[in-house]
N, C-alpha and C positions, 0 to 999 in steps of 0.2 A: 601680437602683431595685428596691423588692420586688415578687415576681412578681402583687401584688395591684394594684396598680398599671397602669389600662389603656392608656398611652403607657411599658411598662416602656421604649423600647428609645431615645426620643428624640421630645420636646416640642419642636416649631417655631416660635417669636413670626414671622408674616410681616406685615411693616407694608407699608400700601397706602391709598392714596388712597381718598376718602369717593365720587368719581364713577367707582369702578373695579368692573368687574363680571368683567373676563377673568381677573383671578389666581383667586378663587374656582371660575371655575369650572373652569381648569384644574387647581386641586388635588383637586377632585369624581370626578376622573377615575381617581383613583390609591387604592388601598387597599392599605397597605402593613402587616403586622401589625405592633405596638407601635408604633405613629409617628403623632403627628397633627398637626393644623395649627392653629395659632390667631390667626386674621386679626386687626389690629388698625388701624384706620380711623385717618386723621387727616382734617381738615374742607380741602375745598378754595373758598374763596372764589369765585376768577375760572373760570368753567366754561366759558364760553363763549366762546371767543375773536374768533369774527367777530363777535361785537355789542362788545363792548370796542374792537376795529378801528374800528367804524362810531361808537363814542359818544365816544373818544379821537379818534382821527386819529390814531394812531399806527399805524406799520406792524405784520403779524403779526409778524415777527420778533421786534418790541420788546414787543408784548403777551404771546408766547408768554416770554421772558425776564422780565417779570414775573411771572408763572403760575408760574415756577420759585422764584423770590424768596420769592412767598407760601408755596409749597408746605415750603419751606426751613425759615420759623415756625413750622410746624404739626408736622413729623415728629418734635420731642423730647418732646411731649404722649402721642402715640400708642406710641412707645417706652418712655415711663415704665408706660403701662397696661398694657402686653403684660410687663411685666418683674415684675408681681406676682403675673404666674400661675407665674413660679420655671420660665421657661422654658430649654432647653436650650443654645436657638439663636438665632440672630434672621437670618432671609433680607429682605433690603427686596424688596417688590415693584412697584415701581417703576424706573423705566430712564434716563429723559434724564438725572436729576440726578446718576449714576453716568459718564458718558460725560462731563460739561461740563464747559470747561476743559483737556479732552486727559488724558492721563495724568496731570499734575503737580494738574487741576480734581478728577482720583478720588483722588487719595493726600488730597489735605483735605480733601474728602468724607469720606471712609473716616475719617479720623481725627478728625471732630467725634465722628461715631457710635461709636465705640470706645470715647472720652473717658468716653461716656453707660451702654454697657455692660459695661464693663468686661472681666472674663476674657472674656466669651462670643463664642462663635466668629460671625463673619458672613460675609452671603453681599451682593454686589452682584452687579446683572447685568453690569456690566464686567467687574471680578475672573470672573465666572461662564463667559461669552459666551469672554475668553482662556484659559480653562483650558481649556476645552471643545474649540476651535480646534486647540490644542497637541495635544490629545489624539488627533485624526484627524491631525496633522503638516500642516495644511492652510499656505498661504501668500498665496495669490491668494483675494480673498474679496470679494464682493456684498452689501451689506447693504438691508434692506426695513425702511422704519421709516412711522409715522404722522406723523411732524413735519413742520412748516412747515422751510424752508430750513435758518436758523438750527440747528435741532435737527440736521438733516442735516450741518452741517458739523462741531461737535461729535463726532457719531459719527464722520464720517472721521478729524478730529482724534486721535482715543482709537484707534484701529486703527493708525493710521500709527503713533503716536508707539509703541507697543510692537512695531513691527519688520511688522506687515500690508502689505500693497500692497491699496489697496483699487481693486478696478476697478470697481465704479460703486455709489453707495447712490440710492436709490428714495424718496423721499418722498411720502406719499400726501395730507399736510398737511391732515389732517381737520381740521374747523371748533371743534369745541369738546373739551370730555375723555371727553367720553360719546359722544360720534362715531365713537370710535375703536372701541368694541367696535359699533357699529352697521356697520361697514364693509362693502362686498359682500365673497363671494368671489370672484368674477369680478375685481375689480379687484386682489385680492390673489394673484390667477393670472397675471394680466394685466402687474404691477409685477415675479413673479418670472420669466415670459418675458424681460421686459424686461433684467434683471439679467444671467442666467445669460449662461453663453459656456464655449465651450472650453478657454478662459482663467483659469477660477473654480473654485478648487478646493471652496468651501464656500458655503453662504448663511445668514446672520445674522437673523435677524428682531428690532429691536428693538420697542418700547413695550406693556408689557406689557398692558393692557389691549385689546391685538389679538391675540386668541386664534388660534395656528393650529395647537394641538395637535390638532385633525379632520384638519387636508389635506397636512401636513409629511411623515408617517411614509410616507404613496403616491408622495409625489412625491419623495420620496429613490428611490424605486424606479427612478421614470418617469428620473429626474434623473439617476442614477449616482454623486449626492456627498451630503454632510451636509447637510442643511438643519436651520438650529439653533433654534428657537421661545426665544425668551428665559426664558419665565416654565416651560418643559424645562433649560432650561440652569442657572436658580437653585436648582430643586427637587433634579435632581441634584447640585448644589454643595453645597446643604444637606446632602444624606442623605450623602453620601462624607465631608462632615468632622465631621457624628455619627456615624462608622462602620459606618453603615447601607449595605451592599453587594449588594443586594438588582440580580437584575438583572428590568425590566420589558419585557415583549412587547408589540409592536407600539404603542409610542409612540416611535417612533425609534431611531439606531442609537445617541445617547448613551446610553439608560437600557439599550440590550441588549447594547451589549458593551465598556462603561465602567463 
């Protein structure tokens, strides 16, 4: 681009849920010269999942799996809008719909969204979360997610299937979509005691709307291993395949020596 130009160096489309408040605000956090972010919303219908429980009768698992369905209709809207700002990139900022299915649910994931934009490079937190992993040579791995059961096994699912040993994922199974950024940290302290072990080389945090770029970057310390923040893991995915090589302090050890 010309040096007039104030994203000369890489333009980000990140598509995200209309009840998501944690990608935004993890990307508030980052100021990287020539690089900027341009969020772009799609509508989420079913928000609430324990009143859909109580007004269906259907268990969360099955409400939470429609919540994904809908979500499914709405992200090639939000993809088309982000796409006439002549963007660079496209990172989805979103997480279950990347993991469902196992690996073989992300390869047709991936490839609806491709279909849609063609050349342009993307970033899923699956593709993201594995690159990331590799990249410490980790093997044995804990995952922390916001989902109900169902979502939970999905992610083991998508770890196993690319070669992980997952020694326990943590579900904290918030109530609706907007629950999820309301979460304590105490119980997200509480879920990675729970996890961790001798035995665990790394820790994963999925659903991006649970922001734990605040307490990840200490508790790597306290921890002695990777702890991975998802919506850290897409951001860096994004910026290395716009060849933006930029190394960040103190938001973890991805962005500082990856």
């Amino acid at each position: 681009m010309e040096n007039y130009q104030i994203a000369r160096r890489a333009q980000i489309g990140v598509i995200i849920p209309s009840t998501n408040t944690g990608v935004e605000y993890d990307l508030q956090q980052f100021r990287i010269d020539g690089v900027t972010w341009h969020p772009s919303r799609f509508w989420i219908e079913l928000r609430n999942w324990s009143d859909e429980v109580n007004r269906s009768g259907d268990d969360e698992n099955t409400v939470f799996e429609r919540f994904l369905d809908i979500m499914r209709g709405e992200i090639p809207v939000s993809i088309r809008n982000v796409l006439s700002a002549r963007v660079n990139h496209i990172m989805l900022g979103m997480s279950a719909e990347t993991f469902w299915g196992g690996l073989e649910g992300n390869i047709a994931f991936e490839r609806e969204i491709r279909e849609q934009i063609g050349s342009l490079g993307l970033t899923t937190g699956a593709t993201a979360t594995k690159d990331a992993l590799h990249c410490f040579g980790a093997k044995r791995i804990s995952v922390i997610t916001p989902y109900p059961e169902v979502g939970d096994a999905n992610v083991r699912r998508f770890f196993s299937d690319i070669g992980f040993e997952v020694v326990h994922v943590k579900g904290l199974n918030r109530p609706s979509a907007t629950a999820i950024a309301e979460t304590r940290i105490q119980d997200v302290l509480d879920g990675i005691r729970e996890i961790d072990g001798d035995d665990v080389d790394a820790i994963i945090q999925c659903g991006t709307n649970l922001s734990t770029l605040d307490i990840f970057p200490t508790l790597e310390h306290w921890l002695q291993k990777p702890l991975i923040p998802i919506n850290v893991a897409t951001m860096w995915h994004a910026l290395r395949a716009c060849g933006i090589e930029d190394r960040v302090s103190g938001k973890g050890r991805l962005l500082e020596e990856f």
